[in-house]
Residue, then its C-alpha position, 0 to 999 in steps of 0.5 A: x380768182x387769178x388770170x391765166x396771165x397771173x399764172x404764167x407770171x407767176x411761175x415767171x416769178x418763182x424762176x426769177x426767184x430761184x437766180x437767188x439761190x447762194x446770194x440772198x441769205x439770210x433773206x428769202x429769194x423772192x421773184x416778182x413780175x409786173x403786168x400793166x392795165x392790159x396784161x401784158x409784161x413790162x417789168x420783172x425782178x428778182x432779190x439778187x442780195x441781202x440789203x440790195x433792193x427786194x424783187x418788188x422794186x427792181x420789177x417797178x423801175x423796169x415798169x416804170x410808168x406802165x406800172x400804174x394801174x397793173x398788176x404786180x405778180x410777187x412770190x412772197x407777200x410784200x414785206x411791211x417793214x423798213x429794214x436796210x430797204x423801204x417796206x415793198x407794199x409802200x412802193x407799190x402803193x407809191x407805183x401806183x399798183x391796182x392789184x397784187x397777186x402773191x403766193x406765201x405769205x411771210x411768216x416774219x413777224x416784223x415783215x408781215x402785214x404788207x397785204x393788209x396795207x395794200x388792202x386798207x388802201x384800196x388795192x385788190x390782193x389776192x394770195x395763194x397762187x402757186x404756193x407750193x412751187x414758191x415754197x419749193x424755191x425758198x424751202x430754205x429760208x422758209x425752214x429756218x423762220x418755220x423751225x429756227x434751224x437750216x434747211x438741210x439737204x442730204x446728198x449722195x452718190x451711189x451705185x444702183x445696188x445703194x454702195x457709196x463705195x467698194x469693199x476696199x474704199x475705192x469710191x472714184x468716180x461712182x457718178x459721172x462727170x455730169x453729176x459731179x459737176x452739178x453737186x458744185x451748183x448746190x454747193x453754190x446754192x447753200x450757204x454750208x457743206x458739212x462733211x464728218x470725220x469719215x468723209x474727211x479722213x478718207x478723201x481730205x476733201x476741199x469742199x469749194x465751189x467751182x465752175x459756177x461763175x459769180x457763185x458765193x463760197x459756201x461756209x465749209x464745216x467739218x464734223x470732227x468729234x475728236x479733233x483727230x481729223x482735220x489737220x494742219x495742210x488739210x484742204x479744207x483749211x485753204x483760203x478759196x473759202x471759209x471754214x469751220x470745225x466742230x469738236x467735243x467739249x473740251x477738245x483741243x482746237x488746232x491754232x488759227x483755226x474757227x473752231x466750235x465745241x458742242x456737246x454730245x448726242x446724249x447730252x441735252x443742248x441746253x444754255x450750259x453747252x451752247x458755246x461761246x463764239x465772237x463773230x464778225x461778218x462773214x467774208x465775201x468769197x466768189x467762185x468762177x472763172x473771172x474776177x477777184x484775186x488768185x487763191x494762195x497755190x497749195x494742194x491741187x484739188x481733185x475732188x473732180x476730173x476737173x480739178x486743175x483750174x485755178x481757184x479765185x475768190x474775192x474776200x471782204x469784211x471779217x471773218x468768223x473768229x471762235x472765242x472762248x472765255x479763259x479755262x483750264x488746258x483742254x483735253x483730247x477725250x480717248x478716241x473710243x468716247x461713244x456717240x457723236x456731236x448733238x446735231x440740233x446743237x450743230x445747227x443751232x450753231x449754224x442758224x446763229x452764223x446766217x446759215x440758212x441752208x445746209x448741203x450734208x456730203x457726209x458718209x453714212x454716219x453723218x446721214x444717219x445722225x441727221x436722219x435720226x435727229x429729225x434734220x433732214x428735209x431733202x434727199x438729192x441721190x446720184x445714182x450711177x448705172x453700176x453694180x458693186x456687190x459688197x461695200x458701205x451702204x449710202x445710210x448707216x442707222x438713222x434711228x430705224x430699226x424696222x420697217x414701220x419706222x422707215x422715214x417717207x419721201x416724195x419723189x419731187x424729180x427724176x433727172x437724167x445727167x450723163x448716165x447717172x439719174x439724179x432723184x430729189x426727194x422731201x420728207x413729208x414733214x419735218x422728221x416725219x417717220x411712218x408710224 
């Protein structure tokens, strides 16, 4: 049975983990706390980047020989295998490690095996400690190995009368401030932000990370069916990060721009639909107030109040180039086509580009194609002390139609911020409606 030390060294551990979030992906965010022979700290870490030393190793050289004979607290079981880095259960076993305590254990086929290894060389393991919080904080990558998909995350801002704008479409400033400033955190946290047509249309959004010092920029995608709404000067097309566009089969993409056709929601997403796309790796784009290069200038942004900071970045490596094997001259379908893309075909798309996480700003359009393909897995909602009256509402369809169908969450936080309550919520399974 783990200690009361172990305990507190493991949530010590899942908010190491958490300074992760928007580095590490495809890799999961892992914390670690090491206790020497006493139970006293001496060295803690956390996986800061894909392909840069895993928790386990920065908290052992921060022990260093206060390691031997201790305990190392580790959010995720030690992996088992030599990728771009040593396997961790050898380096502990190498630190001389008496005992190691961890939450979940890895799924990976490849990585998996490390608490046997430890085991088969004598070392005490004892798992499960804490497991629900250390899931929480790696929901993401967890998903994407559990469902081979990314986890996506809902967010909106809305009245407490649900509008998420008034009847004329004015919708600047529902939330506060406070709140806007936080959905730049999550936008740091996620690997994309994906908005539809709707969205784009209405408020040309640009979609970067700002005001979060050393955040990566997130993989910005639109979800523009018909091709009609993303179009040259849009600010989503700017450098301060990467962008792709998602359209129908067979639309025309603008030139220059990353594009990637899929099929319809009534389609079925099989080998025949699935496009065919290059790619080289993704730039390295950083968000803050210091370091890197200044943005090309163009259209000043004013997703916020905010907004008239300069953007910088810092770019290296390739970047995603959408290839197509030679056809005909594509057509534009008429703007009346029914239906919108295949969501399950979208974020396969996604998963096969590193996309881990998945941040939706769409409007309720979107929400409700995500919602009816089973494709949310949480819900942030801002809620502004403010009443409307008439207006779109935060959720259009969603495939429900009656109340025994209703999709259930559980309410994770209630979080004041300004005058607005920021409610995050997750689905008790994956797609689970009540039956």
């Amino acid at each position: 049975m783990a200690t009361a030390a172990e305990a507190v060294a493991m949530r010590r551990a899942v908010a190491l983990a958490a300074r992760g979030l928007g580095f590490t992906s495809p890799n999961p965010v892992v914390g670690c706390v090491v206790l020497d022979a006493t139970g006293a700290v001496v060295g803690e870490g956390y996986h800061q980047r894909a392909g840069g030393p895993h928790a386990e190793v920065h908290a052992l050289r921060a022990a260093g020989e206060k390691a031997r004979g201790g305990t190392a607290v580790v959010t995720l079981e030690p992996c088992n295998h030599t990728g771009r880095t040593g396997p961790c259960a050898q380096a502990l076993l190498d630190a001389g490690i008496a005992r190691v305590v961890y939450a979940v254990d890895d799924p990976t086929p490849d990585a998996t095996g490390g608490a046997a290894t430890l085991r088969a060389a004598g070392v005490d393991v004892e798992p499960g400690l804490l497991t629900e919080e250390a899931e929480t904080v790696n929901a993401a990558w967890l998903t994407s190995v559990r469902t081979g998909r990314p986890h996506v995350t809902w967010k909106y801002a809305a009245t407490l009368d649900g509008r998420v704008a008034a009847a004329d479409g004015t919708s600047r400033w529902i939330s506060s401030a406070a709140s806007r400033a936080d959905v730049h955190r999550l936008r740091a946290e996620c690997d994309a932000v994906v908005v539809g047509s709707g969205t784009q249309r209405a408020d040309d959004p640009h979609l970067a990370v700002r005001g979060v010092d050393g955040a990566a920029q997130p993989l910005r995608v639109v979800v523009d069916t018909h091709g009609t709404a993303v179009r040259p000067g849009a600010r989503v097309l700017d450098d301060a990060a990467p962008t792709l566009v998602a359209v129908a089969e067979g639309v025309e993409p603008l030139p220059g721009v990353d594009t990637v056709h899929l099929p319809y929601a009534d389609q079925h997403a099989d080998a025949d639909h699935l496009p065919y796309v290059e790619r080289t790796p993704r730039p390295s784009y950083a968000a803050g107030n210091g370091g890197g290069a200044s943005a090309p200038s163009g259209r000043p942004d004013t997703d916020d109040e905010e907004d008239r900071l300069e953007h910088r970045f810092t770019a290296s490596g390739g970047a995603y180039r959408a290839q197509r094997p030679a056809a005909p001259a594509p057509h534009r379908p008429p703007a009346g086509t029914p239906g919108g893309l295949d969501i399950d075909a979208l974020l396969a798309e996604l998963h096969a580009r590193g996309v881990r996480s998945v941040l939706l700003e769409g409007g309720p359009t979107l929400a409700g194609a995500f919602v009816a393909a089973g494709a949310v897995d949480r819900v942030i909602g801002y809620l502004a002390p403010t009443l409307l009256g008439a207006g779109p509402t935060a959720l259009t369809g969603g495939g429900i139609t009656t109340l025994t169908e209703a999709l259930r969450l559980d309410v994770r936080e209630c979080v004041a911020l300004g005058p607005d309550l920021r409610i995050t919520a997750t689905v008790a399974g994956p797609g689970t409606k009540e039956h």
